[in-house]
Each structure stands twice: as structure tokens, then as C-alpha cells.
N, C-alpha and C positions, 0 to 999 in steps of 0.2 A: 878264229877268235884269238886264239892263243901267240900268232904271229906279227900281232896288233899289237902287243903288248910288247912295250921295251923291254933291252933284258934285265936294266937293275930292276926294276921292277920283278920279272920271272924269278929274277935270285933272289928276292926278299917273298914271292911268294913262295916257294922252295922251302924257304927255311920255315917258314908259317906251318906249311904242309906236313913237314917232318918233325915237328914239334907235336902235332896234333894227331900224326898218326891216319891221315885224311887227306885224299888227294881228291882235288874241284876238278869236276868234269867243266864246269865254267870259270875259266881263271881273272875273270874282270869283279868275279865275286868277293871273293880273299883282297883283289887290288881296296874295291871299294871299301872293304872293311876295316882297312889300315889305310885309310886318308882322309887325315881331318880336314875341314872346311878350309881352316890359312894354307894350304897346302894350293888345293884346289885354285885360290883365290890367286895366288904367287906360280903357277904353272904353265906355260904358255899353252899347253892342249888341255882340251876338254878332257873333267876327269870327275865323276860323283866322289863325295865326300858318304860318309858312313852313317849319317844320322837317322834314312827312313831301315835300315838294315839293321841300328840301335834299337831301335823302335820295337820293330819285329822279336829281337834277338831278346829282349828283354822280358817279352811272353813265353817264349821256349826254354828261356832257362827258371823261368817262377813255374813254369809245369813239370821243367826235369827235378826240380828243388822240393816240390808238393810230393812228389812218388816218394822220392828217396826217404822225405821224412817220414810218411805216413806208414812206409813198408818199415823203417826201424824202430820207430813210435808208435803200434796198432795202437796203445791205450790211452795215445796220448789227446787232451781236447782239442780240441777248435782252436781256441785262443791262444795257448800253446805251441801250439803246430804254425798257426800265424806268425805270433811274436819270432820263435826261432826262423822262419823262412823271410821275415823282415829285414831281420839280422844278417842272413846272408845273403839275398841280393842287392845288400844296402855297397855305397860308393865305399867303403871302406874293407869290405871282405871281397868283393870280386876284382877289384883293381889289386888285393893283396895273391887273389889266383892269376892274376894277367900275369902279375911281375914272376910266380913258377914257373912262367915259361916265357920269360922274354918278352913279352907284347910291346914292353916298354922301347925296345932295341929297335922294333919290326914300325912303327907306327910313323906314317908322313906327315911331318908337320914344315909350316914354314920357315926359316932362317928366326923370325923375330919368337918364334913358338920356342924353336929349340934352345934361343939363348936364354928365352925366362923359365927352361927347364920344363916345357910341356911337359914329356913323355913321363915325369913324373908324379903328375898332378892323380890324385884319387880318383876325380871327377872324371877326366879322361880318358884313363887306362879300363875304368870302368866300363863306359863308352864303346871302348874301341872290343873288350871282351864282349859287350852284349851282342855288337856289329859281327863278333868275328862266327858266333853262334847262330843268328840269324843270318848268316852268309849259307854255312852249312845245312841250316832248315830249308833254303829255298835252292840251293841249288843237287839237292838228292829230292827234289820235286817235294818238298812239303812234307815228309815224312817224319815224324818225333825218334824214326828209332835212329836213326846215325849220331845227330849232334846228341841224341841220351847217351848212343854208346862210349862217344868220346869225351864226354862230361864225366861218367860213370868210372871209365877207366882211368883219367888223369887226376880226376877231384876226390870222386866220392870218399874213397878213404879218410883223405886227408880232411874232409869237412865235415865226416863222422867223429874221428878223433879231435875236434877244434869243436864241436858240441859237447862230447863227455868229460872234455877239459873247461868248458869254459870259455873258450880261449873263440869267441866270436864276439863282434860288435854287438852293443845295449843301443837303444833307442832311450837315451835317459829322457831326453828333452820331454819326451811321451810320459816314458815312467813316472816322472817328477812331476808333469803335470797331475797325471791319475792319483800320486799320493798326496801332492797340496791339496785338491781337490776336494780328496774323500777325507782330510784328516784336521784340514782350514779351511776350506772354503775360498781357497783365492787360487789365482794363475801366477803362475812366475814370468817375473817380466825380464827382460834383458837388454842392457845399457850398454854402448859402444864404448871403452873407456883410451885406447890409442891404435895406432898402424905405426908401426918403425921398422927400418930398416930399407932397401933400396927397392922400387918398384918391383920388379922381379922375383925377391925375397922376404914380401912385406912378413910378419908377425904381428896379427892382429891379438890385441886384451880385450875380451868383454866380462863385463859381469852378470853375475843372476843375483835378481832380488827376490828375494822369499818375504822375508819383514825386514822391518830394522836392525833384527837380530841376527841376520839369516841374510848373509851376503856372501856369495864367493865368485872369485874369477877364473879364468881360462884363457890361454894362449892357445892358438894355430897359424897356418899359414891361410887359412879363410876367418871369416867373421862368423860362418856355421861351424866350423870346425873349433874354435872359439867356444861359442856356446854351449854345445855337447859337453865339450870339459870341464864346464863352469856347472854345468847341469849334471855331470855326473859327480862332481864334489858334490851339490849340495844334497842329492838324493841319496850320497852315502850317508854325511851329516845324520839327515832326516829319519833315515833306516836305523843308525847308529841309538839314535833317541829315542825310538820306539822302540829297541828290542834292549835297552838300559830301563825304561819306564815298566815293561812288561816283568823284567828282575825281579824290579822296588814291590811288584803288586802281588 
């Protein structure tokens, strides 16, 4: 199998390897895991792109994520243990773990990928860590203890300390919903308000509407990306108002 495989390829899976501390008994697995579909689509041999090994990889790290937290949290509820394990398998904390180690550098993408700057998309990097996870689970035949142990030894730390700092992604969109809800009775809704700059680099505005009174906006490079920001102003806003009202009383 191994001989089958071109060498840029071997030397990019190589450096995958020794990032990860984890050497593939099947090396078409780590290929698949760093090759996105424009890749695939732009290469003239047959090559799987990484999506059904996303997939996969996607349950093995929301199982190594559940242990870790529930063994440093015993007290902690349900809902708790949830919302923080949301937070970090969400596109923003594990694409922020790919780039620890490079994924960014290691990941095939097409000519037209690389020039609108794939390799650095959240969405992607994301992707390609859940792919490279699920590569590990099937190729040590299905077993949870390898890819734990190399999650445990490269992450864990650093995703403990990014919990007792704070310092992980909010699900405001959620949050904001749950507080309009329980506090107004209404949903926040959210308005497109421009895209500028060159296809490649667009910078979307949206805003959140709460009331009339109760508008703010958000910039990203996506329209979700966009939202979230818009929706974490306002749920600050809103937090801010509540626990000013709570003073007065």
C-alpha cells in the first residue's frame, strides 16, 4: 500500500505523523484525511477526499471530549457539561487546535482553494482535524484508546486551561435566543446588511434585531460568522440590563 502512494504525498504524511506522535499502519488513511474534495476534483488519479472520515472523526472526538470533561467536572450537570462540550467541538475551537499543529500547512486543496486562502477557513481546518481523528480511529481497527491518547496528550491541557479561563467559544446565537425568550417572549431575528471586499476576502455585516430598541451588528468573513457577533453584542446588551435592573431592586 505504502508504495502506491507518491512521495509528496509520503512527506506530507510524515510530517502529519510526527506532529501527532502516531504512526498509520495504513498510510492512504492520513492521505484521505488531508484531501479536500477541490483537490480530488483537480487531480488526475483517483484520490478520496476526507468527508465520510469527518464524519466519523466527528463522534470520536465528541466521546474523547465527554470523558475529559465529566472526569474534571464529576459535579458538573448535564446541561453544563453539554453547553461546554458544544463549545469545543464547535468550527471555531477545533480548527483553533488544527492550526497548534499545522493542519493548515499539511491540507490538499485545489490551486482555486489555495488562492481564496482555504487552508484558513474555520469551517475547513475543522473538517480536516475531525478527518484526521477519524483516520486514527479506524485505522488502530476501531479502538477509542489511540486517537484519546493523542488528543489527551497534544490538547487536553491546553483545553482545560481555555475552560478555567474562559477563553472557549459561546454559542450566543442559542444563548440569546434562551434569554429573549424566557425574558420577551420573542426570537431574534437577523437581517443581511452588506458583503464588501473581493470575492475571496468578502466581509459580511449582519444585524440582530431584538426590538426597535435593541439592534446591533456584526462583521466576519461568513454571514454565520457575522451573526454570532452580532448576537454576542446583543446578549451582552441584554445581560448588562439585567443585572443593572437586579441593583435598582
Amino acid at each position: 500500500m505504502k508504495n502506491e502512494i507518491e512521495k509528496p504525498f509520503l512527506d506530507r504524511i510524515k510530517k502529519l505523523e510526527d506532529k501527532l506522535g502516531y504512526t498509520f499502519k495504513d498510510k492512504t488513511l492520513p492521505l484521505t484525511a488531508l484531501t479536500h474534495r477541490s483537490f480530488v476534483a483537480e487531480y488526475p488519479k483517483k484520490l478520496k477526499d476526507y468527508e465520510v472520515l469527518e464524519f466519523l472523526g466527528d463522534a470520536v472526538l465528541s466521546l474523547i471530549v465527554s470523558e475529559i470533561l465529566i472526569k474534571a467536572y464529576p459535579d458538573a450537570k448535564e446541561g453544563e457539561l453539554s453547553q461546554i462540550r458544544s463549545a469545543v467541538i464547535s468550527e471555531a475551537y477545533l480548527s483553533k487546535l488544527a492550526r497548534m499543529i499545522g493542519l493548515n500547512e499539511l491540507v490538499l486543496l485545489s490551486k482555486g482553494e489555495i488562492q481564496q486562502k482555504g487552508m484558513e477557513r474555520e469551517s475547513l481546518l475543522c473538517d480536516v482535524f475531525e478527518a484526521v481523528f477519524g483516520a486514527i480511529y479506524v485505522d488502530c481497527g476501531y479502538f477509542i484508546d489511540p486517537p484519546r491518547q493523542v488528543f489527551n496528550r497534544l490538547f487536553k491541557e491546553k483545553l482545560l486551561q481555555d475552560i478555567e479561563k474562559g477563553d472557549i467559544p459561546r454559542d450566543y446565537k442559542s444563548l440569546l435566543q434562551i434569554i429573549t425568550q424566557k425574558t420577551l417572549g420573542i426570537t431574534p431575528k437577523y437581517r443581511f446588511i452588506s458583503a464588501k471586499g473581493p470575492e475571496h476576502e468578502k466581509i459580511f455585516t449582519m444585524e440582530c434585531i431584538i426590538t426597535e430598541d435593541l439592534k446591533t451588528t456584526g462583521t466576519g468573513r461568513s454571514k454565520k460568522e457575522a451573526e454570532t457577533k452580532a448576537a454576542q453584542k446583543a446578549y451582552i446588551q441584554l445581560k448588562n440590563h439585567q443585572e443593572n435592573q437586579r441593583e435598582k431592586n
